[in-house]
N, C-alpha and C positions, 0 to 999 in steps of 0.2 A: 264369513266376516259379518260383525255386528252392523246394523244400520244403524244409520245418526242417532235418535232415538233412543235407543238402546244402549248407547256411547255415553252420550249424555246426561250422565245421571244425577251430578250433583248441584245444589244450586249454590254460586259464591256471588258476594259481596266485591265488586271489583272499587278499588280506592286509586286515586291520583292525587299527583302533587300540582293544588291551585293555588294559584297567586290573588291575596287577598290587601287588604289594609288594616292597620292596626285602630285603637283609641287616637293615637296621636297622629295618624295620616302617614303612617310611615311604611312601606312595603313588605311585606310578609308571607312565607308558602307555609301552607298543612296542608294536611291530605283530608280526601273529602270524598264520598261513594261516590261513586260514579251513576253506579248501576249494578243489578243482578244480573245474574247471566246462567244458562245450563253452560255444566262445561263436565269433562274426565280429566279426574285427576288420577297420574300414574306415578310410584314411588320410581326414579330412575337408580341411584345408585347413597349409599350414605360412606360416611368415612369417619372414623375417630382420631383426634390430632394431641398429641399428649402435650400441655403445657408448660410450662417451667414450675415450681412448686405444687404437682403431680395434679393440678386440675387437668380435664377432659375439656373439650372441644370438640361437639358433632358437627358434621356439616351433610344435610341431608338434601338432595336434587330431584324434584320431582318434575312432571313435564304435565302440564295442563292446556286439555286442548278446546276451542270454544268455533261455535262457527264464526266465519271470516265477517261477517256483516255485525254480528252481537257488540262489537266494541269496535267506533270509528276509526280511532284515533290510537291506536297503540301506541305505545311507549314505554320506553324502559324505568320509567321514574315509577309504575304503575307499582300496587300489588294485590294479591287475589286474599279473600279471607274466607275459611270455611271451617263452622264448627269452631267456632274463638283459635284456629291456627292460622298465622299469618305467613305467605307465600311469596315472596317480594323476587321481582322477575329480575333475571339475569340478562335474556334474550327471549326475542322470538321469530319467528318464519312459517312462513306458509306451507301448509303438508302441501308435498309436491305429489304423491298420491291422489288424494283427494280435493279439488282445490276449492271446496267448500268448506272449509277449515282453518284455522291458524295455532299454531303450537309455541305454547308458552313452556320455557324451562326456566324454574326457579327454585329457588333457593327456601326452602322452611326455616322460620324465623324461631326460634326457643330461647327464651326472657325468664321463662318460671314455669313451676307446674302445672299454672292454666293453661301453655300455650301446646300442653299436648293432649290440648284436646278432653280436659276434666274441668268438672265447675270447680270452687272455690269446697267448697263440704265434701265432696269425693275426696279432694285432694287434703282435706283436714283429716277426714274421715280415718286414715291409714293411722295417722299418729294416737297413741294411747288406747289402741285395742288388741291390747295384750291380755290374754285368756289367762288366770292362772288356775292352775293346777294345782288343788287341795289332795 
């Protein structure tokens, strides 16, 4: 078995939902980093859901895990960012294994082709480089 260290390999962006004021004094929530954090992210399981006038629907579940002290205050309003993918949490609990630990399962967020993880010129890049053939 890997040790922590080793586990932990990637570094995300942890985001919450904080309660602010507007110009007009008027109450408001966005989300706001939190904090960095080492954490392992694991792909858990994905699904495709066919929609009514034949669009697709992915729904992909991963499980992200950080140590128990890294982030106070969990909560499910939370979500993790890594590499421009957003991972917006479902649930979480403490590995009962290891109790130096807590295990995020969430959900990957896909809005457009940045959000899998390509800049914006990778993702141009594909359109109109068609080779031809003389």
């Amino acid at each position: 078995m890997k040790n922590t260290l080793e586990r932990l390999r990637h570094r995300v962006a942890v985001f919450a939902k904080m309660e602010g004021k507007t110009e007009f004094n008027e109450l408001s929530y966005g989300y706001e980093e939190i904090k960095r954090v080492w954490a392992e992210i694991l792909p858990l399981r994905g699904k495709e859901i066919k929609m009514v006038g034949g669009s697709l629907q992915e729904e992909i579940t991963h499980k992200i895990t950080t140590r128990m002290g890294a982030i106070k205050e969990p909560r499910n309003d939370m979500y993790f960012e890594f590499k421009g993918q957003r991972f917006e949490v479902l649930y979480f609990m403490p590995n009962y294994k290891r109790n130096d630990l807590v295990e995020f399962y969430c959900k990957l967020i896909i809005e457009g082709a940045n959000d899998y993880g390509k800049s914006e010129s990778e993702s141009d890049s594909g359109a109109g480089n068609e080779e031809s053939i003389t």
